[in-house]
N, CA, C and O of each residue as an XYZ file, in Angstrom:
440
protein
N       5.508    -40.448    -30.621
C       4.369    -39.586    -30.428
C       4.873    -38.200    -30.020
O       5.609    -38.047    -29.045
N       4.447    -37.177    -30.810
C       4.718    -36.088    -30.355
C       3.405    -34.858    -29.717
O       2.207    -34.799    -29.993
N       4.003    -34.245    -29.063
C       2.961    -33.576    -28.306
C       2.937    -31.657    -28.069
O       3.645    -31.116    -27.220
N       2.087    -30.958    -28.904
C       2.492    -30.257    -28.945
C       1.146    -28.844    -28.206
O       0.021    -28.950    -28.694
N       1.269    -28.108    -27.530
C       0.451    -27.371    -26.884
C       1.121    -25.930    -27.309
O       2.300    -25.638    -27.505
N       0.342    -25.418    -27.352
C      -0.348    -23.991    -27.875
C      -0.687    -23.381    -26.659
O      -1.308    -23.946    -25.759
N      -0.105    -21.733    -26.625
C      -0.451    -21.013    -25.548
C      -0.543    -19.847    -25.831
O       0.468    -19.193    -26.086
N      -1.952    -19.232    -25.855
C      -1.919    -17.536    -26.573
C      -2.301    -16.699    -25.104
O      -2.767    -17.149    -24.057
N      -2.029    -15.732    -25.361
C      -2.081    -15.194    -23.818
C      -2.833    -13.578    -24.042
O      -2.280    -12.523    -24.353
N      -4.335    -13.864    -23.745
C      -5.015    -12.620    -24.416
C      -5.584    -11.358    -23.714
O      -6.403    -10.523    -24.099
N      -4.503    -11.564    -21.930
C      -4.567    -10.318    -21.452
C      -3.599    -10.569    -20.676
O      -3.491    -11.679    -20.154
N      -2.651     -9.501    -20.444
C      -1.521     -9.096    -20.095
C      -1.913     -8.051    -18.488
O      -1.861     -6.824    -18.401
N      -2.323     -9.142    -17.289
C      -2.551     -8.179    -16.324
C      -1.021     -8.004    -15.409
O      -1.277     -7.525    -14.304
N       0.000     -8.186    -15.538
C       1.212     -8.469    -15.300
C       1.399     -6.606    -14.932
O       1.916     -6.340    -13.847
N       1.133     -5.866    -15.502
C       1.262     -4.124    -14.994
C       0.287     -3.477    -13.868
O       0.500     -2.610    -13.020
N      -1.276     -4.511    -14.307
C      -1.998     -4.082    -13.118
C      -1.715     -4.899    -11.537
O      -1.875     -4.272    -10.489
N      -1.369     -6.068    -11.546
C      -0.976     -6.875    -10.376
C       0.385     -6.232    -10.326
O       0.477     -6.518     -9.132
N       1.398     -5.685    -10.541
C       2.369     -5.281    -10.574
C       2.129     -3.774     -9.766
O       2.957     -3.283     -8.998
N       1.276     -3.380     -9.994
C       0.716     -1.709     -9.676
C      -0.027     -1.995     -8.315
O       0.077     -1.264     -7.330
N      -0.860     -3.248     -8.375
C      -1.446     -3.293     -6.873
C      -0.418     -3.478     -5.800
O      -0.402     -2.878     -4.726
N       0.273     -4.205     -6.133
C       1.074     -4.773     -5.138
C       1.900     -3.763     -4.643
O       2.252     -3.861     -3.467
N       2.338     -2.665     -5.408
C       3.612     -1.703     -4.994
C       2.547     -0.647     -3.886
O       2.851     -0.122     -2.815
N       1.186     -0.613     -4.676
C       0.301      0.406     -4.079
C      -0.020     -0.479     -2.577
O       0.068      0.320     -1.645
N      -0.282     -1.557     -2.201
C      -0.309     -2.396     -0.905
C       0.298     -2.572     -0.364
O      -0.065     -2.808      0.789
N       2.085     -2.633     -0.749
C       2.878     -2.568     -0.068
C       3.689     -1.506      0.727
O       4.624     -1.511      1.527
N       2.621     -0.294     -0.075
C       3.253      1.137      0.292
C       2.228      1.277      1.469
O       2.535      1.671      2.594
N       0.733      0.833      0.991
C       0.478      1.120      2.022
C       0.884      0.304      3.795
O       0.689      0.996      4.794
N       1.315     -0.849      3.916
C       1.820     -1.563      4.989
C       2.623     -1.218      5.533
O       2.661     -1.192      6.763
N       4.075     -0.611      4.293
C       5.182      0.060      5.245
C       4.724      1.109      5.840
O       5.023      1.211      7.030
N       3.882      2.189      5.227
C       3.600      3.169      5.999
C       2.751      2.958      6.933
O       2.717      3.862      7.767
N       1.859      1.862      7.152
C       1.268      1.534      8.750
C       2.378      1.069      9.449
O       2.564      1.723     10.476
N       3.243      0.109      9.249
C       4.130     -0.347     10.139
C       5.277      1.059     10.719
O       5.843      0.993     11.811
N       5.445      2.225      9.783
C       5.978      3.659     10.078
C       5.170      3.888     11.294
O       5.581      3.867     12.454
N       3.999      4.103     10.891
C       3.525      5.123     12.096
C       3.088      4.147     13.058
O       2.435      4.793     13.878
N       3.100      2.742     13.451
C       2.976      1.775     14.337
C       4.096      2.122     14.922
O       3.991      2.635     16.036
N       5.123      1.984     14.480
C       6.893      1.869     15.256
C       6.739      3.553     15.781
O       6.967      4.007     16.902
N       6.368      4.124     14.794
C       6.424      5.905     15.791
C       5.384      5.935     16.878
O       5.649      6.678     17.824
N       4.401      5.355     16.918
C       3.397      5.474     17.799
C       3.890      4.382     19.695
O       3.695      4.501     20.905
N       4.440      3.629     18.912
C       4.967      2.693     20.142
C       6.170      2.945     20.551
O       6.522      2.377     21.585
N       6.937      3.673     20.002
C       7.978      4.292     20.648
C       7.435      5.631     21.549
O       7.637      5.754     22.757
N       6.817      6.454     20.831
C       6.032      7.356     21.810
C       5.739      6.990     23.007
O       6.149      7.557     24.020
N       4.954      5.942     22.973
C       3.722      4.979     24.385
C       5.229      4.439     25.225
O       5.175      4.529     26.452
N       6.511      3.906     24.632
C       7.057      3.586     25.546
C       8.396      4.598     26.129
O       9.284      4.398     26.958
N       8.157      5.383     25.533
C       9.599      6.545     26.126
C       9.084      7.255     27.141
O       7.983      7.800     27.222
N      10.167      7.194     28.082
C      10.427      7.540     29.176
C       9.707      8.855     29.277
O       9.249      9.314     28.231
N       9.537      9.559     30.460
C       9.183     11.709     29.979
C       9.584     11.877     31.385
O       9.138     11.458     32.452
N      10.481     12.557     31.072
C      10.966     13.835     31.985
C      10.233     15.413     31.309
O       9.127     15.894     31.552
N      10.875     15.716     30.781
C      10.244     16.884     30.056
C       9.493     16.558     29.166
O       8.454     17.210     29.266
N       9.466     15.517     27.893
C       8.818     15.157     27.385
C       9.411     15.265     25.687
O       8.838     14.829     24.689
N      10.555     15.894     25.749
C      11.355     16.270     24.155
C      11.740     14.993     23.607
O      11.562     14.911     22.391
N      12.259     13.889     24.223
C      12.512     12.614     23.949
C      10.925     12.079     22.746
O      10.762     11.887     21.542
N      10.158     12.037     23.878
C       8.966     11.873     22.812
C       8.257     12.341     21.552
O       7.733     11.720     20.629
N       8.461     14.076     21.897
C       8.051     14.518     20.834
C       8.828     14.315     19.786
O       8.236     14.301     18.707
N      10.206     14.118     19.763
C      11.444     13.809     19.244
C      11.340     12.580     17.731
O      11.917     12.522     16.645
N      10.397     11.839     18.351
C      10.171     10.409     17.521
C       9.390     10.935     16.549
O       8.350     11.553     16.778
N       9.913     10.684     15.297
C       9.291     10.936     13.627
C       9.532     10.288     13.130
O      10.700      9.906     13.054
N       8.050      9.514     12.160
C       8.649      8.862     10.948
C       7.973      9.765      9.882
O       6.975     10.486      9.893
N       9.105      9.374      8.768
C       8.584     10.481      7.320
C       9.305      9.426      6.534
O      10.306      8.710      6.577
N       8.301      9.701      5.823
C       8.313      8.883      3.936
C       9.510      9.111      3.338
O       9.815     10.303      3.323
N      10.180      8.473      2.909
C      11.348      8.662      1.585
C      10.967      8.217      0.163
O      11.175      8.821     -0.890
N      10.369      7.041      0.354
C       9.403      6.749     -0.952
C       8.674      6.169     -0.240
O       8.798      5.868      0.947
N       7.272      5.855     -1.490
C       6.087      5.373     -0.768
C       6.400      4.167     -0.254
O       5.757      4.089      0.793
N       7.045      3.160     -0.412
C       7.985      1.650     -0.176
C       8.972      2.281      0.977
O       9.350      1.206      1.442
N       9.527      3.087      1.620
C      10.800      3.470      2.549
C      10.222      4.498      3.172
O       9.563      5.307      2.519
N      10.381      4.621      4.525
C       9.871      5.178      5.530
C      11.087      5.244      6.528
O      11.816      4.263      6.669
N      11.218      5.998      6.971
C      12.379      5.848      8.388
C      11.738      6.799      9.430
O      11.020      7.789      9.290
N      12.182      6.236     10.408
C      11.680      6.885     12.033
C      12.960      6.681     12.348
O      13.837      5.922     11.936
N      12.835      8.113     13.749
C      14.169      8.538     13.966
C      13.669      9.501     15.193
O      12.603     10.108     15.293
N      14.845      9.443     16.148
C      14.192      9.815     17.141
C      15.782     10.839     17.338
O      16.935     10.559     17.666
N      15.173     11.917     16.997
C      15.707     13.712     17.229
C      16.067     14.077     18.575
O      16.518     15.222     18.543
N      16.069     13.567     19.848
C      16.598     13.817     20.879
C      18.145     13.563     20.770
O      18.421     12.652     19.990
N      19.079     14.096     21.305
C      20.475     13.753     21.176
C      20.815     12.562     22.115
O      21.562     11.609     21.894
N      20.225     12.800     23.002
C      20.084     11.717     24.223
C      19.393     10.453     23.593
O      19.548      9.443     24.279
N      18.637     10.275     22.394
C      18.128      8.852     22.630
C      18.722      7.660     22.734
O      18.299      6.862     23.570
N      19.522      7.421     22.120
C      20.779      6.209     22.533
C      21.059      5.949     23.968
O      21.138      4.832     24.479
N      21.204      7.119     24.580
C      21.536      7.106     26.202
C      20.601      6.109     26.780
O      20.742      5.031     27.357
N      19.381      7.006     26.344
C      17.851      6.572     26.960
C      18.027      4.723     26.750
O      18.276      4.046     27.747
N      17.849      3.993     25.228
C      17.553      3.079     24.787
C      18.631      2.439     25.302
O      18.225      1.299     25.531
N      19.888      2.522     25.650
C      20.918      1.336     25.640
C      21.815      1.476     26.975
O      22.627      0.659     27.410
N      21.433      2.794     27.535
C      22.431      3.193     29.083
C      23.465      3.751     29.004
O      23.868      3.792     27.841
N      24.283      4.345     29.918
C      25.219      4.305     30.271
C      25.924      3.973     31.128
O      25.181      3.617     32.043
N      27.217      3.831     31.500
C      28.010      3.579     32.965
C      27.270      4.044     34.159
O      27.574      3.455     35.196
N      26.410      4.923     34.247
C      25.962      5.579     35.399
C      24.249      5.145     35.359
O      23.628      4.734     36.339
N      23.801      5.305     34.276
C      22.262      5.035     33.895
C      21.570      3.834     33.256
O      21.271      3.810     32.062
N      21.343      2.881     34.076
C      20.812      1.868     33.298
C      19.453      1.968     31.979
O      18.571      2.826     31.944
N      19.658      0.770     30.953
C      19.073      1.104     30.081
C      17.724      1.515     30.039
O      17.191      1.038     31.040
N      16.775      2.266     29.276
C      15.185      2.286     29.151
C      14.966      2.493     27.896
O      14.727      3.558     27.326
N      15.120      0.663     27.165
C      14.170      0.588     25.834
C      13.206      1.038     25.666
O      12.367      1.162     26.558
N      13.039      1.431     24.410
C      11.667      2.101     23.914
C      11.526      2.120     22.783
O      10.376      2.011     22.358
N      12.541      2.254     21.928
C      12.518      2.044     20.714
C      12.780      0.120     19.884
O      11.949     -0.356     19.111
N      13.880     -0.516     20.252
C      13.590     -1.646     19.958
C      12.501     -2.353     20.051
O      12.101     -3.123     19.178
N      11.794     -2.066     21.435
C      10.496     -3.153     21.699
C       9.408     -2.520     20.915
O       8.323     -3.100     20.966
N       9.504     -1.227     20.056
C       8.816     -0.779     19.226
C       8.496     -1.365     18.223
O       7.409     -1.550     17.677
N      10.129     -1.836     17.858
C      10.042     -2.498     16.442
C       9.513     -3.564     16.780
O       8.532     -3.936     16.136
N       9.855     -4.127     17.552
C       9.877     -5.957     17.957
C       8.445     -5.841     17.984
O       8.118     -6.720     17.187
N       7.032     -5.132     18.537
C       5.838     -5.428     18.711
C       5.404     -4.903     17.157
O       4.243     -4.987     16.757
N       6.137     -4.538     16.617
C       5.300     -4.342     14.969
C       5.592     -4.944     14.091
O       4.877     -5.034     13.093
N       7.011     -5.670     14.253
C       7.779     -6.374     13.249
C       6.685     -7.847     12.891
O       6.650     -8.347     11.766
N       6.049     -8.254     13.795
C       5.049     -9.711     13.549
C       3.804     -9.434     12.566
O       3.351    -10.206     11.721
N       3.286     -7.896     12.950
C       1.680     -7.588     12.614
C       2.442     -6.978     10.640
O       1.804     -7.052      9.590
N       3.709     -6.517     10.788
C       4.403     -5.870      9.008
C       4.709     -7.564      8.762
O       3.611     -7.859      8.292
N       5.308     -8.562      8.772
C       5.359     -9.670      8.202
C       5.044    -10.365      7.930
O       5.510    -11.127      7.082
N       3.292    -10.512      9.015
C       2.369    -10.760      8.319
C       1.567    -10.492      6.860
O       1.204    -11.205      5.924
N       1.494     -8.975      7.219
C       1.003     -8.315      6.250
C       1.397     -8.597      4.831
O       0.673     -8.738      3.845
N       2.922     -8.656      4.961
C       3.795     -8.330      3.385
C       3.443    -10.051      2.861
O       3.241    -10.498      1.732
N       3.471    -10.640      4.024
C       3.100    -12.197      3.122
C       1.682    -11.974      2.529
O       1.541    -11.692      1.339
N       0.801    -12.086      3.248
C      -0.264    -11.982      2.996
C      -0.388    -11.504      1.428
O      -0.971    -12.180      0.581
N       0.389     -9.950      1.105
C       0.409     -9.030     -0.143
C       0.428    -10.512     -1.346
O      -0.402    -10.916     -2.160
N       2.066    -11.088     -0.865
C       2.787    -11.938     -1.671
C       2.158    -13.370     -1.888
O       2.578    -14.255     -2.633
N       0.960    -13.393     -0.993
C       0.461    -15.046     -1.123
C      -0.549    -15.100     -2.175
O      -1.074    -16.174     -2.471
């Protein structure tokens, strides 16, 4: 016995689900951007206050985003030195956004 099935395929949405997804996923990284810039703000230290203003994220592509924190001192701040113990602000940034972006990107992908 042989068995034979036929498969015609009479719309090709493979460019539009392809197009949503890049457009949803652009938009998530860039909430999870300005989440990680916004919570690094809320948790850095202020003396003068340049540390804070310091924290930027900007687009590289709509998918890539980087934040970066322009004080020369921020490393000092986040990890210590011999004399100054540490004051995270930036890791626990990521760490409180990293759950609400991995959600998200599944969600895109489910």
């Amino acid at each position: 016995m042989t068995v034979r099935i036929a498969v015609r395929v009479r719309s090709d949405r493979i460019p539009e689900i392809r197009r949503d997804l890049r457009t949803n996923a652009a938009r998530v990284v860039a909430k999870a951007a300005n989440d990680i810039e916004g919570q690094a703000k809320s948790r850095a230290p202020v003396d003068t206050g340049f540390l804070k203003s310091s924290i930027q994220g900007r687009m590289i592509t709509p998918t890539h985003w980087r934040v970066t924190v322009g004080a020369s001192y921020g490393a000092y701040v986040e990890f210590g030195t011999r004399k100054m113990a540490a004051q995270p602000y930036f890791l626990p940034a990521i760490a409180a956004v990293a759950p609400v972006y991995q959600a998200a990107m599944r969600r895109l992908l489910s």
